[in-house]
Chimera marker file (.cmm) of the C-alpha trace (Angstrom):
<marker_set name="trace">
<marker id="1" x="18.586" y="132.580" z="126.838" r="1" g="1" b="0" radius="0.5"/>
<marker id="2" x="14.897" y="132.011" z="127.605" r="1" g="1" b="0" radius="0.5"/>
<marker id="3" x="11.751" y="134.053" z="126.916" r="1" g="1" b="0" radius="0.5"/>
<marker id="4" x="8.149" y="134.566" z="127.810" r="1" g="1" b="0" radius="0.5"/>
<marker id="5" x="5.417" y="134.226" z="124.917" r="1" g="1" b="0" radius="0.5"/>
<marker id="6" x="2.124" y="134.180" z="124.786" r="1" g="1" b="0" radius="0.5"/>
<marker id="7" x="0.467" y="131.684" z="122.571" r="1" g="1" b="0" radius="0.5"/>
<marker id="8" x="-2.715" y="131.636" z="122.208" r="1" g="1" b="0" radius="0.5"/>
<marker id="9" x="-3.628" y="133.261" z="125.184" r="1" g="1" b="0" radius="0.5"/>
<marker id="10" x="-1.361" y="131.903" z="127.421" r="1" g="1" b="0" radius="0.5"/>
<marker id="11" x="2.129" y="132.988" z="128.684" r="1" g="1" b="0" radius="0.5"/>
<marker id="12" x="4.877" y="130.245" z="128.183" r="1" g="1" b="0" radius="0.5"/>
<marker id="13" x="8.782" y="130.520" z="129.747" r="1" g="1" b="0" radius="0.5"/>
<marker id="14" x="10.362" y="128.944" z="126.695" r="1" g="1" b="0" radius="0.5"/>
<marker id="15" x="14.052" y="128.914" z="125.380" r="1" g="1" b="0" radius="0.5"/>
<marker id="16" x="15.902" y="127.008" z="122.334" r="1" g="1" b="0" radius="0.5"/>
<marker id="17" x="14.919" y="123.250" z="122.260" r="1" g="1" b="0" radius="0.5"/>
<marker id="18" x="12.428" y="123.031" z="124.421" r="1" g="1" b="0" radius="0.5"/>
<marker id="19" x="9.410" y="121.008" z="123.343" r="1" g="1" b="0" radius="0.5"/>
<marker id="20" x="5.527" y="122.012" z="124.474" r="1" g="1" b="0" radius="0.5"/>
<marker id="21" x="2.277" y="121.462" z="124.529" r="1" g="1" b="0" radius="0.5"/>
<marker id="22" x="-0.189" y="124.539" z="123.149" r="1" g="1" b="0" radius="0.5"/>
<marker id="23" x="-3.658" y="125.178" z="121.905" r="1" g="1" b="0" radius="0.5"/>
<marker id="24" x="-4.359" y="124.021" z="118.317" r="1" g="1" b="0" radius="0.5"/>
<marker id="25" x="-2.515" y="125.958" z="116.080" r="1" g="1" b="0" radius="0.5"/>
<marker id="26" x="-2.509" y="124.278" z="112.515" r="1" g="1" b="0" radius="0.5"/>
<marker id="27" x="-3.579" y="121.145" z="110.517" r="1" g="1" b="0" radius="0.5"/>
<marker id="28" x="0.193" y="120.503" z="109.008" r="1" g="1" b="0" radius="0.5"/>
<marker id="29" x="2.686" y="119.017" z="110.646" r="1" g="1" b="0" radius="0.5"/>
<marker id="30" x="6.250" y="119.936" z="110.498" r="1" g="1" b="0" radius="0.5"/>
<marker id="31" x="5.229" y="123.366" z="109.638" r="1" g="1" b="0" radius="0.5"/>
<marker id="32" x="7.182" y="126.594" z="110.610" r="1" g="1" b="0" radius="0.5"/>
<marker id="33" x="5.335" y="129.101" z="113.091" r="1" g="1" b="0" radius="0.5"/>
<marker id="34" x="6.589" y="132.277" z="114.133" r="1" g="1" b="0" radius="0.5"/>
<marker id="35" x="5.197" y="133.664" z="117.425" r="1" g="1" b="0" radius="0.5"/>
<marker id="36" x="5.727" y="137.718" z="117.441" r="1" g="1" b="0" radius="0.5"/>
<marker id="37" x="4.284" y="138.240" z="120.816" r="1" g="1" b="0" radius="0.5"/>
<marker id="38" x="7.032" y="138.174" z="122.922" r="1" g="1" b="0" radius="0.5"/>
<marker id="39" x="6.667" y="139.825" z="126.365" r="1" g="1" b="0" radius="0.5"/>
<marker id="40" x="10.030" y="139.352" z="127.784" r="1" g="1" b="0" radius="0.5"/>
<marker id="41" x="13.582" y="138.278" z="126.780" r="1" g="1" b="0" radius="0.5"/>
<marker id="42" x="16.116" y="136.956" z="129.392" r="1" g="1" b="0" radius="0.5"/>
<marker id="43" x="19.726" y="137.049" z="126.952" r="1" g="1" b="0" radius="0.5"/>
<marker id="44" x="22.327" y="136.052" z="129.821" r="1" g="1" b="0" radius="0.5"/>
<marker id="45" x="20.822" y="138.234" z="132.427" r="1" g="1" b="0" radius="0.5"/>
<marker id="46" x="20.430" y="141.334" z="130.170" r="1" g="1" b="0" radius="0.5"/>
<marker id="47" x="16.550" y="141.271" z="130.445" r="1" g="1" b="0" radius="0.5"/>
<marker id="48" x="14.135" y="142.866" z="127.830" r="1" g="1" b="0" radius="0.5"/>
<marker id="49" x="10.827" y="143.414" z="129.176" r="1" g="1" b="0" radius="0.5"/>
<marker id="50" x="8.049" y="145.050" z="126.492" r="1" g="1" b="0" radius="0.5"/>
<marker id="51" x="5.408" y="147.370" z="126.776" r="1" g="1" b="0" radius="0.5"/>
<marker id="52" x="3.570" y="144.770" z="126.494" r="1" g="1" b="0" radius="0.5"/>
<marker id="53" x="5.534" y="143.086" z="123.858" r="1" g="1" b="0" radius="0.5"/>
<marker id="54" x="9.264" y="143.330" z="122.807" r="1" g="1" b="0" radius="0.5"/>
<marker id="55" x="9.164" y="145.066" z="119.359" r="1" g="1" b="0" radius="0.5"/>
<marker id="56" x="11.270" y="143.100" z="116.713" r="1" g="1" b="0" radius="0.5"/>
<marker id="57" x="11.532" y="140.033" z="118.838" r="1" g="1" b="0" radius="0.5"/>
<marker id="58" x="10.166" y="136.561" z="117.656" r="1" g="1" b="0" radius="0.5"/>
<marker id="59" x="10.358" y="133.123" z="118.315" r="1" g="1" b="0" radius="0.5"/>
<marker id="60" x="10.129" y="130.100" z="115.661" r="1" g="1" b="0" radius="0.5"/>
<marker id="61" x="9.087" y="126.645" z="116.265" r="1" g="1" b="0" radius="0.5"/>
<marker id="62" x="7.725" y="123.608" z="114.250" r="1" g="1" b="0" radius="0.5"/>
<marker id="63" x="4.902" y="122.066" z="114.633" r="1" g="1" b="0" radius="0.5"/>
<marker id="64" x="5.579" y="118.477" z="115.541" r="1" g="1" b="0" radius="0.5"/>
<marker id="65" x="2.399" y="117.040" z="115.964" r="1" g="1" b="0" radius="0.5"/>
<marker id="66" x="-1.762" y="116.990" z="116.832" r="1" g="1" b="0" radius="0.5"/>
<marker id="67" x="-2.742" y="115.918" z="119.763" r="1" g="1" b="0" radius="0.5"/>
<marker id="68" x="-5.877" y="115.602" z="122.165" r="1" g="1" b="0" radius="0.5"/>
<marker id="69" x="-5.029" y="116.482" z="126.167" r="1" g="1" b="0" radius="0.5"/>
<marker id="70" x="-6.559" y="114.616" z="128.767" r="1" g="1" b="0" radius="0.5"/>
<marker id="71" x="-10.254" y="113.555" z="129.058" r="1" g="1" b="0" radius="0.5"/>
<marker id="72" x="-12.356" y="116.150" z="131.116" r="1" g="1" b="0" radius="0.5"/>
<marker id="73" x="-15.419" y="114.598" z="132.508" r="1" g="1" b="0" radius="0.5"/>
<marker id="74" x="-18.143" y="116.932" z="133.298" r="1" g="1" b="0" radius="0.5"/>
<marker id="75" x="-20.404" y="115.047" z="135.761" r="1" g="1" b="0" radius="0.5"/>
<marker id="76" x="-23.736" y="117.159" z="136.900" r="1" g="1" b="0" radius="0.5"/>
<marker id="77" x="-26.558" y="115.685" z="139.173" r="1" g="1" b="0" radius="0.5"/>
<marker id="78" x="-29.289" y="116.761" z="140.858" r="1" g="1" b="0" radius="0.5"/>
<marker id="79" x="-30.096" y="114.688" z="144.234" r="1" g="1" b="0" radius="0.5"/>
<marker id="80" x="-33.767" y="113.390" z="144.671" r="1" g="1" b="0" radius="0.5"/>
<marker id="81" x="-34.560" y="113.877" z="141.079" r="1" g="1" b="0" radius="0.5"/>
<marker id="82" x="-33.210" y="111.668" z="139.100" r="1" g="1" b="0" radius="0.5"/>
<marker id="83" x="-31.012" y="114.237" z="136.978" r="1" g="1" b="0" radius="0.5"/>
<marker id="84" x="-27.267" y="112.488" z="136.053" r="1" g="1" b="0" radius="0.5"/>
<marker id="85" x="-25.302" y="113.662" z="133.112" r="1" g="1" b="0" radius="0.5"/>
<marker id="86" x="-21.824" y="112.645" z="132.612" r="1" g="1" b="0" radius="0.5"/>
<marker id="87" x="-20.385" y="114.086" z="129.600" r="1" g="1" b="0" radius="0.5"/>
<marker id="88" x="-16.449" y="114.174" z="128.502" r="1" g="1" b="0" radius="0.5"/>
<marker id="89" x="-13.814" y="116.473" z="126.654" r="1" g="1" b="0" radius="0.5"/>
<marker id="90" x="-10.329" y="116.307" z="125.011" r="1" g="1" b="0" radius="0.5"/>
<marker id="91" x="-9.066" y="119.441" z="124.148" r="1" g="1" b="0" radius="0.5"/>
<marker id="92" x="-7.417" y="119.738" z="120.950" r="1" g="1" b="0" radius="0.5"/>
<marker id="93" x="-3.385" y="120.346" z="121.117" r="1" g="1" b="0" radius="0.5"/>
<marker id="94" x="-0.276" y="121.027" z="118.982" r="1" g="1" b="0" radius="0.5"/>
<marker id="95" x="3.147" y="119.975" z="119.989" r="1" g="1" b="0" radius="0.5"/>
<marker id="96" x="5.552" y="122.211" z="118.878" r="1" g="1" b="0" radius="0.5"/>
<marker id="97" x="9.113" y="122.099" z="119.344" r="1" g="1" b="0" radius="0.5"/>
<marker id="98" x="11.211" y="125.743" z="119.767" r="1" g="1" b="0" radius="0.5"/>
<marker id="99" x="13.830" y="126.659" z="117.386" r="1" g="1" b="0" radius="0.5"/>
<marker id="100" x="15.280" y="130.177" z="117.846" r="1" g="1" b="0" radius="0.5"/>
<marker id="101" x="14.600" y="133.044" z="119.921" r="1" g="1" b="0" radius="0.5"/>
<marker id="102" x="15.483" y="136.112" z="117.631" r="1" g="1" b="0" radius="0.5"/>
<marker id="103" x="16.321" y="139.699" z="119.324" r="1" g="1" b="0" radius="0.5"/>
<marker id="104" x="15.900" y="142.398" z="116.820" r="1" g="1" b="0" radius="0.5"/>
<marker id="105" x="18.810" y="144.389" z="116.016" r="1" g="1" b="0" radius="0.5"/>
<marker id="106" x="18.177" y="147.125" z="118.621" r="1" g="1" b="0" radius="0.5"/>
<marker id="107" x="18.797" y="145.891" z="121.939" r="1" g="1" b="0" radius="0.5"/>
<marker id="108" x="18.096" y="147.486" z="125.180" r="1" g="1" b="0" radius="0.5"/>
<marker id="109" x="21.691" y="148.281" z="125.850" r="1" g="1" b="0" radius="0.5"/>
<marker id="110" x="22.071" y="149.733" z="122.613" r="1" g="1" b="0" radius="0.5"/>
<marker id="111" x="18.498" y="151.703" z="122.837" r="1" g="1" b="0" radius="0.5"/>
<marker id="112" x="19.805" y="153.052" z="126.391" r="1" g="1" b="0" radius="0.5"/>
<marker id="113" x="23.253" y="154.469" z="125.193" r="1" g="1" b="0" radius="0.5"/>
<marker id="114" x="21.660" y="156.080" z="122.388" r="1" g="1" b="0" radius="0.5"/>
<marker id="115" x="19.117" y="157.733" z="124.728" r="1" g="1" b="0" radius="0.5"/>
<marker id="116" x="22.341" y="159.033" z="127.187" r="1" g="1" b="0" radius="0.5"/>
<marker id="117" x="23.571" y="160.350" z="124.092" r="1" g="1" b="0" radius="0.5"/>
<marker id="118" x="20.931" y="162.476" z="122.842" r="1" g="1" b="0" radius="0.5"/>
<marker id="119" x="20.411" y="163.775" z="126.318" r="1" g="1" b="0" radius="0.5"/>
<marker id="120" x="24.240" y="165.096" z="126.909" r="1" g="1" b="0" radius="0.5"/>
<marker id="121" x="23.908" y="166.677" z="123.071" r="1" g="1" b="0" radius="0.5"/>
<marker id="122" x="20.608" y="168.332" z="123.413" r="1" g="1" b="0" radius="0.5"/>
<marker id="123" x="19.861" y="171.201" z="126.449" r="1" g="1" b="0" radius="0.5"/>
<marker id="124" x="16.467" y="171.693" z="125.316" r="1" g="1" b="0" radius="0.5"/>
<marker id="125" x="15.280" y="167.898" z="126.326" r="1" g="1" b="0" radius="0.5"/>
<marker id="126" x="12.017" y="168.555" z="128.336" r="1" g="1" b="0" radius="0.5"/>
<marker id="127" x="12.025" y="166.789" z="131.336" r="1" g="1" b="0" radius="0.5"/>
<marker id="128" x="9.026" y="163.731" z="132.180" r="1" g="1" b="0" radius="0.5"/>
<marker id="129" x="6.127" y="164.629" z="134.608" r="1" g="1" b="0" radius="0.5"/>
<marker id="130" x="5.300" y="161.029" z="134.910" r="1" g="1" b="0" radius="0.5"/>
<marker id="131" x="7.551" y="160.702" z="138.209" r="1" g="1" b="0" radius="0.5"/>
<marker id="132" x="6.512" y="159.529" z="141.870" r="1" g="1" b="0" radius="0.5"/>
<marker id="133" x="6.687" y="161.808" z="144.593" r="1" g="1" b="0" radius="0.5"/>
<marker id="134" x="10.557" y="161.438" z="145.618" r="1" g="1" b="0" radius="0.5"/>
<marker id="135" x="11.628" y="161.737" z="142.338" r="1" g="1" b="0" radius="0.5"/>
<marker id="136" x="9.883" y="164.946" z="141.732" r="1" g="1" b="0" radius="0.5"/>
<marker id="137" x="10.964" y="166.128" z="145.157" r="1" g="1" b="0" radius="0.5"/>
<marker id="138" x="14.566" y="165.453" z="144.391" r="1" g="1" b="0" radius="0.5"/>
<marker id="139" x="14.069" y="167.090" z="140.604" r="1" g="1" b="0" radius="0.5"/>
<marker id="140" x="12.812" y="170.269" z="141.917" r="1" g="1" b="0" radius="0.5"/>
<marker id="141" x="15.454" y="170.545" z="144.746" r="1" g="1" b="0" radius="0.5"/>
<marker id="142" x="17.924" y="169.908" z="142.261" r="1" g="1" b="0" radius="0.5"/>
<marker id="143" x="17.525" y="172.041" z="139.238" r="1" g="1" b="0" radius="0.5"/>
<marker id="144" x="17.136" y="176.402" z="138.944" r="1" g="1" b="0" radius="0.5"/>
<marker id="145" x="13.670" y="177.637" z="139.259" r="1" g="1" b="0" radius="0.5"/>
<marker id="146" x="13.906" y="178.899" z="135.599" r="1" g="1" b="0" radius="0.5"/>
<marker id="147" x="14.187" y="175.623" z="134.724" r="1" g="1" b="0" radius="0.5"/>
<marker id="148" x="11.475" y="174.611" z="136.337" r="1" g="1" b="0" radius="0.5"/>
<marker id="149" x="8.641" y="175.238" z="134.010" r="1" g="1" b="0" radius="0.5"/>
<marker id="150" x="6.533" y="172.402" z="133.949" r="1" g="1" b="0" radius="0.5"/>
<marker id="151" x="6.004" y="172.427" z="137.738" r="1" g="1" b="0" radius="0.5"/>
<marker id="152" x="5.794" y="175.909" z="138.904" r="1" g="1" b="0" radius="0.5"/>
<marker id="153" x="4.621" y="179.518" z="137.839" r="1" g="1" b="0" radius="0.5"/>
<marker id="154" x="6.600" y="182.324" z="137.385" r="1" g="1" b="0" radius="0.5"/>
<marker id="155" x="5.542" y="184.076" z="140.396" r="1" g="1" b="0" radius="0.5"/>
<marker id="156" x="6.774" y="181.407" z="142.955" r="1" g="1" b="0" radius="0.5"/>
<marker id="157" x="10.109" y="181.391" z="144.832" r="1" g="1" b="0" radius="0.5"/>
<marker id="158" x="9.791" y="177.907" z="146.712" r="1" g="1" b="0" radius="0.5"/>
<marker id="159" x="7.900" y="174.967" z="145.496" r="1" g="1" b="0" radius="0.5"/>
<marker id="160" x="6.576" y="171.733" z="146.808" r="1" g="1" b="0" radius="0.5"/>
<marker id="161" x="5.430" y="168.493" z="145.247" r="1" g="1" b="0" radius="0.5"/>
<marker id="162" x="1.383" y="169.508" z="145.789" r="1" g="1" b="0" radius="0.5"/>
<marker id="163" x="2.287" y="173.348" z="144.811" r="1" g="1" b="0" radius="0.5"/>
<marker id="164" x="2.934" y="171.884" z="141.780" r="1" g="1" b="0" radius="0.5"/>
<marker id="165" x="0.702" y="169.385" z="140.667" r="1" g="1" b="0" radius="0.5"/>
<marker id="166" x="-2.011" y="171.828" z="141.997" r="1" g="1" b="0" radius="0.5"/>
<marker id="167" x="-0.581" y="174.583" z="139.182" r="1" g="1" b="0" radius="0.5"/>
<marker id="168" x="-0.820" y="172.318" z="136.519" r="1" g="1" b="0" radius="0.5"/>
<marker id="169" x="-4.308" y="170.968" z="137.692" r="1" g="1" b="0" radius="0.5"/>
<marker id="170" x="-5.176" y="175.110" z="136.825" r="1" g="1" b="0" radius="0.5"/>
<marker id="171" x="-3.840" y="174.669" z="133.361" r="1" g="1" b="0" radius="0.5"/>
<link id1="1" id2="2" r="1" g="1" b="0" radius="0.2"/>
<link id1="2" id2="3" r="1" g="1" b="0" radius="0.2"/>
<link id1="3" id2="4" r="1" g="1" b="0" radius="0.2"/>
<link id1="4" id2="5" r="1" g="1" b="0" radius="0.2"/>
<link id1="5" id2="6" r="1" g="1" b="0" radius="0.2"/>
<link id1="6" id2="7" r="1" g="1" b="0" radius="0.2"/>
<link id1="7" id2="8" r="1" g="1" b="0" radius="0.2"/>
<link id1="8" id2="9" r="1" g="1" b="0" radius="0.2"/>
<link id1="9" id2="10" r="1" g="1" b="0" radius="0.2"/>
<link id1="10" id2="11" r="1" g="1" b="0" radius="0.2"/>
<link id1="11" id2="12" r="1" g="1" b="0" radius="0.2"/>
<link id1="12" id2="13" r="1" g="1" b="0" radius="0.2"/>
<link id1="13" id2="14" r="1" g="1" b="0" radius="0.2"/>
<link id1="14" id2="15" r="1" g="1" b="0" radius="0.2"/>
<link id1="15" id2="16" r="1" g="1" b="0" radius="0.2"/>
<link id1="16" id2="17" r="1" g="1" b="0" radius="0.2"/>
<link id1="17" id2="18" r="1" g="1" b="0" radius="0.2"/>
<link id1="18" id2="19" r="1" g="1" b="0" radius="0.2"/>
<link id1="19" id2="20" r="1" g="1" b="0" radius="0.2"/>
<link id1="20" id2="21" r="1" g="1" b="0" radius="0.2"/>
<link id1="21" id2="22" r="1" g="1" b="0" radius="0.2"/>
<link id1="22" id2="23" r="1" g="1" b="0" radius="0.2"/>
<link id1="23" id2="24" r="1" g="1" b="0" radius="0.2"/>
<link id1="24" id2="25" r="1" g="1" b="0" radius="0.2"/>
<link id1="25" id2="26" r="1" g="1" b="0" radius="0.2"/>
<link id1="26" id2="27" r="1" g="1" b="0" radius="0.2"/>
<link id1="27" id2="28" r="1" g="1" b="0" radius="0.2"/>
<link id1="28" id2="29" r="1" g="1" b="0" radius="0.2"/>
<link id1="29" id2="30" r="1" g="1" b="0" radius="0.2"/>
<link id1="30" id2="31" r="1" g="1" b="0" radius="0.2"/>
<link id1="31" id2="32" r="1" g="1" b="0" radius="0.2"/>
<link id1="32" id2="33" r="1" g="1" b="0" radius="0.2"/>
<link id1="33" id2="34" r="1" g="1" b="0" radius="0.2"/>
<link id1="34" id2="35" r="1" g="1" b="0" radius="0.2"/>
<link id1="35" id2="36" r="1" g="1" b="0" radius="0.2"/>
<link id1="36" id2="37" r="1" g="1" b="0" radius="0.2"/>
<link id1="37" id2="38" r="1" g="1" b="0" radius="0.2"/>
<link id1="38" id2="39" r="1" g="1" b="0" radius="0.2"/>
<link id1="39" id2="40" r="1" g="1" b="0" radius="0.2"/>
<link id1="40" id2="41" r="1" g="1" b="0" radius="0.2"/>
<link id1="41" id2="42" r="1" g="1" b="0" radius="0.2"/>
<link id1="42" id2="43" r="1" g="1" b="0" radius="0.2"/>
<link id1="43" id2="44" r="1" g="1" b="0" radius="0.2"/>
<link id1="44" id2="45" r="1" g="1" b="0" radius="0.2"/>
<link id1="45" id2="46" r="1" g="1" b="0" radius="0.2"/>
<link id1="46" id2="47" r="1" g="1" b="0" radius="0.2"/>
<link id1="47" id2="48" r="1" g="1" b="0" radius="0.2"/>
<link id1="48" id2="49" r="1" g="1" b="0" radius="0.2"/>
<link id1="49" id2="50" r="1" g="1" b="0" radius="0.2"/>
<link id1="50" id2="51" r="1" g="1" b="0" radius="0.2"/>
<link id1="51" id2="52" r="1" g="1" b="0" radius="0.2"/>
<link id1="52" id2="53" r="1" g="1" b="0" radius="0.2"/>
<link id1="53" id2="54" r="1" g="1" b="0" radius="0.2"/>
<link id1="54" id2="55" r="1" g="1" b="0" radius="0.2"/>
<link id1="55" id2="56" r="1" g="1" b="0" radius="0.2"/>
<link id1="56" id2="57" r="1" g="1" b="0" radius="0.2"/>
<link id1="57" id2="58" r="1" g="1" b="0" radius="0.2"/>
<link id1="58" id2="59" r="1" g="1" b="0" radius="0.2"/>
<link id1="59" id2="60" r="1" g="1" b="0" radius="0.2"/>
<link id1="60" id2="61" r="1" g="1" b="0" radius="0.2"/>
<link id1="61" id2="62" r="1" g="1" b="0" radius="0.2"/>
<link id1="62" id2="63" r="1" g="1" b="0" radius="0.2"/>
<link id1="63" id2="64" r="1" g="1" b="0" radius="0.2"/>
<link id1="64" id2="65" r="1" g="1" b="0" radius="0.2"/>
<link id1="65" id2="66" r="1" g="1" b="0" radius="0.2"/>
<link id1="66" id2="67" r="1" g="1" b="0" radius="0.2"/>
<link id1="67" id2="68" r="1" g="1" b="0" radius="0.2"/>
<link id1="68" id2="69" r="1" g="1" b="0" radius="0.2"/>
<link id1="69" id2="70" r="1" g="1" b="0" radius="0.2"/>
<link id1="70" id2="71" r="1" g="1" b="0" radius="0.2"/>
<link id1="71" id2="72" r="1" g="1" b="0" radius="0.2"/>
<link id1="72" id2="73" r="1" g="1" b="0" radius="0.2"/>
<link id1="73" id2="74" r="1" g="1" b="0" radius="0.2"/>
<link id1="74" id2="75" r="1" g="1" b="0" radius="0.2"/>
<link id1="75" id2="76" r="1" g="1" b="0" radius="0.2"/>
<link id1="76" id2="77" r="1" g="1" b="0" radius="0.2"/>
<link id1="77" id2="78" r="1" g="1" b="0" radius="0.2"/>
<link id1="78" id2="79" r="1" g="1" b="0" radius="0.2"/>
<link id1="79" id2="80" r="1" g="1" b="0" radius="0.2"/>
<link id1="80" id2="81" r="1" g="1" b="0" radius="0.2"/>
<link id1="81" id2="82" r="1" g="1" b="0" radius="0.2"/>
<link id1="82" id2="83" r="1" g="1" b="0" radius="0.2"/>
<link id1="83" id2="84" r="1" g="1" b="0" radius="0.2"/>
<link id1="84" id2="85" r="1" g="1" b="0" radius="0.2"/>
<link id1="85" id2="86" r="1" g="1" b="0" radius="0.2"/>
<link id1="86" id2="87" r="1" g="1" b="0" radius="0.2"/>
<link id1="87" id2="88" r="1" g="1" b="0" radius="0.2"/>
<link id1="88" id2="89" r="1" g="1" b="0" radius="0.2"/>
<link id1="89" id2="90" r="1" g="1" b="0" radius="0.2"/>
<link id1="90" id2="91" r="1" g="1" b="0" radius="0.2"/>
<link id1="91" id2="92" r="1" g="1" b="0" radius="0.2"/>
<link id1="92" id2="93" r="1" g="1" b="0" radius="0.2"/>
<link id1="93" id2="94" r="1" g="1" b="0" radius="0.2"/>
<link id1="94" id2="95" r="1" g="1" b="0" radius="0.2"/>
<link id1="95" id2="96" r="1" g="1" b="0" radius="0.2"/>
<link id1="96" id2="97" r="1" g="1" b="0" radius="0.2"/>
<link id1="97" id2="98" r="1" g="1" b="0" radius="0.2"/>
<link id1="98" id2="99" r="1" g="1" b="0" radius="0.2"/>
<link id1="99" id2="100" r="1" g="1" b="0" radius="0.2"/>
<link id1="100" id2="101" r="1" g="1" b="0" radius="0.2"/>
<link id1="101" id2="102" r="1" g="1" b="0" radius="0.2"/>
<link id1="102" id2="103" r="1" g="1" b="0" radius="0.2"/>
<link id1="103" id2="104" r="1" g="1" b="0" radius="0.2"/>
<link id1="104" id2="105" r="1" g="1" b="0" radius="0.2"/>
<link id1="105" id2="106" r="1" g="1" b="0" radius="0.2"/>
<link id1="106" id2="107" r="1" g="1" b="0" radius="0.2"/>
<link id1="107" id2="108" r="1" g="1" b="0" radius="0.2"/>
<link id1="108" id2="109" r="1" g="1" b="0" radius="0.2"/>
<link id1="109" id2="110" r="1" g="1" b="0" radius="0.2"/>
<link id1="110" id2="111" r="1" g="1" b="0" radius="0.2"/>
<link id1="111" id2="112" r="1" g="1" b="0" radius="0.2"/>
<link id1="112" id2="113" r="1" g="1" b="0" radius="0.2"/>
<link id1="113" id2="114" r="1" g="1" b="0" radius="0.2"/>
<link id1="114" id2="115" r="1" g="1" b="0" radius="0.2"/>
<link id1="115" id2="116" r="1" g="1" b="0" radius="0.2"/>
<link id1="116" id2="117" r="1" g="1" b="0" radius="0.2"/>
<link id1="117" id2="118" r="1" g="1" b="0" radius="0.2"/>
<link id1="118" id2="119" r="1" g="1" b="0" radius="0.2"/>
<link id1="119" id2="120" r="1" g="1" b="0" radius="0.2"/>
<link id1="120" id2="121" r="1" g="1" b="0" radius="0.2"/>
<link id1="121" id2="122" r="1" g="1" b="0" radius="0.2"/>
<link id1="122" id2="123" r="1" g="1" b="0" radius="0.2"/>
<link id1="123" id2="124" r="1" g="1" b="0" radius="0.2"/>
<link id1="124" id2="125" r="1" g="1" b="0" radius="0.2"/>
<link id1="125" id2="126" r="1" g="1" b="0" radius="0.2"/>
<link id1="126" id2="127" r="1" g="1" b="0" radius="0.2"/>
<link id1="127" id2="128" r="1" g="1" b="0" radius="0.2"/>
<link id1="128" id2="129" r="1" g="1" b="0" radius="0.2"/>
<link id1="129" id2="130" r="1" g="1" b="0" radius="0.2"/>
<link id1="130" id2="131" r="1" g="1" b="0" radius="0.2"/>
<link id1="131" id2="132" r="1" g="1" b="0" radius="0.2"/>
<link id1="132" id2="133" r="1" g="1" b="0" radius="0.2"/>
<link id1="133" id2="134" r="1" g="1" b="0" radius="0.2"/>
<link id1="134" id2="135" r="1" g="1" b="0" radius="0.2"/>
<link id1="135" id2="136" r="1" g="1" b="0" radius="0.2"/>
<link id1="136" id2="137" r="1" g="1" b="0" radius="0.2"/>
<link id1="137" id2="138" r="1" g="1" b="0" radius="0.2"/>
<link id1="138" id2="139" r="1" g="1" b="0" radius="0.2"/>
<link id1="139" id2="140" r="1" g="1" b="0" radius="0.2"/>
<link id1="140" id2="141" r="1" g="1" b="0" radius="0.2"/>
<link id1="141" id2="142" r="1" g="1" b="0" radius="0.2"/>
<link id1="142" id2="143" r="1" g="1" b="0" radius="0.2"/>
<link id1="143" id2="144" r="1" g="1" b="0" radius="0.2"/>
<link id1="144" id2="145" r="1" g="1" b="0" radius="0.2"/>
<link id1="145" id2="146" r="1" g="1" b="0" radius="0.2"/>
<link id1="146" id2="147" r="1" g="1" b="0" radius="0.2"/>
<link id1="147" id2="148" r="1" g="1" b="0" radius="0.2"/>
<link id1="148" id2="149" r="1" g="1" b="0" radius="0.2"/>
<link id1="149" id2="150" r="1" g="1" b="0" radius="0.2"/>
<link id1="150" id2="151" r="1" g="1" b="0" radius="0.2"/>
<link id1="151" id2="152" r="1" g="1" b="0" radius="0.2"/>
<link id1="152" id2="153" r="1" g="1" b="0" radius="0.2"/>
<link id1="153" id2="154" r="1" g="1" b="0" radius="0.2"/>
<link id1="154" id2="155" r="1" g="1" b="0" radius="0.2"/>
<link id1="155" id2="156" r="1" g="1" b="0" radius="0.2"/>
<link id1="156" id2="157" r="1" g="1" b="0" radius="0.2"/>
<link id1="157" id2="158" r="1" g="1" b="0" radius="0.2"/>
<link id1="158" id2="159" r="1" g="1" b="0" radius="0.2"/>
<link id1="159" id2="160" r="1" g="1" b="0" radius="0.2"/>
<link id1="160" id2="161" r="1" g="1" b="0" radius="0.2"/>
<link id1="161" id2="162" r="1" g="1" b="0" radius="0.2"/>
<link id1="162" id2="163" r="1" g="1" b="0" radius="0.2"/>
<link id1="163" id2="164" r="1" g="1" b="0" radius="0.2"/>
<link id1="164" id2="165" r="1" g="1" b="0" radius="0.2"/>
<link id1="165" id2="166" r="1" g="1" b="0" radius="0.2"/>
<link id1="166" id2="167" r="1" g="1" b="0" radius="0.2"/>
<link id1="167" id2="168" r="1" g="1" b="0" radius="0.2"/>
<link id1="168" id2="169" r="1" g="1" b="0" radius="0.2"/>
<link id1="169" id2="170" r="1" g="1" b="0" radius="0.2"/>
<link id1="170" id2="171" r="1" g="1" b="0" radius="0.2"/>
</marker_set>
């Protein structure tokens, strides 16, 4: 099991154990931190993606230590004049180690099959518009005119995809 989260503006593939280096997050060490801005969850190839994060899902780590990163030397000169500056930075860091990757207790499967459900119970679902041009193709082929009232008028006996948008474009 292994997820992408984004610490501190970064995006990090992390999973149980797994020990890293991150942008300052607290003074204490061997403190508890609980990251709830996961973007994606890989649980043995059932894969949760979020829009833009997974809602419910977290992952805890402790904070093993403070550290500085490598020296950055910032070197700027100007030939003929004279002009050298050489200045250097260490970035500050925490090292935190991951504990668990938590799932909350509606997973994707579970969120799907409830979703089939409700469809086969209730007639009256309205179908999406958000669809690309094949889909909507295959839609209209597929299902009765008088079904059809989000992409044609009353007045029409054939449709197309452009027929369509165009009469909602009216609207």
């Amino acid at each position: 099991m292994y997820a992408v989260v984004e610490i501190g503006g970064h995006q990090y593939r992390v999973s149980e154990g797994d020990v890293l280096f991150v942008d300052k997050q607290s003074d204490e060490t061997d403190q508890e931190l609980t990251f709830d801005r996961v973007l994606m969850i890989n649980n043995d190839g059932e894969v949760t993606v979020g829009k833009p994060a997974v809602e419910g899902a977290t992952v805890e780590a402790t904070l093993l230590d403070n550290v500085k990163s490598d020296k950055v030397i910032v070197f700027k000169k100007k030939r003929r004049k004279g002009y050298r500056v050489k200045r250097g930075h260490r970035q500050p860091m925490s090292q935190i180690e991951i504990n668990a990757i938590s799932i909350s207790g509606n997973t994707a499967k579970k969120t799907e099959k409830k979703s089939a459900d409700q469809s086969d119970s209730d007639d009256s679902v309205q179908t999406s518009t958000d669809m690309n041009a094949k889909e909507a193709i295959s839609h209209i082929k597929n299902t009765p005119l008088d079904e059809l009232k989000g992409f044609v008028t009353d007045d029409e006996d054939r449709v197309t995809v452009l027929d369509a948008w165009n009469s909602k474009q009216e609207e």
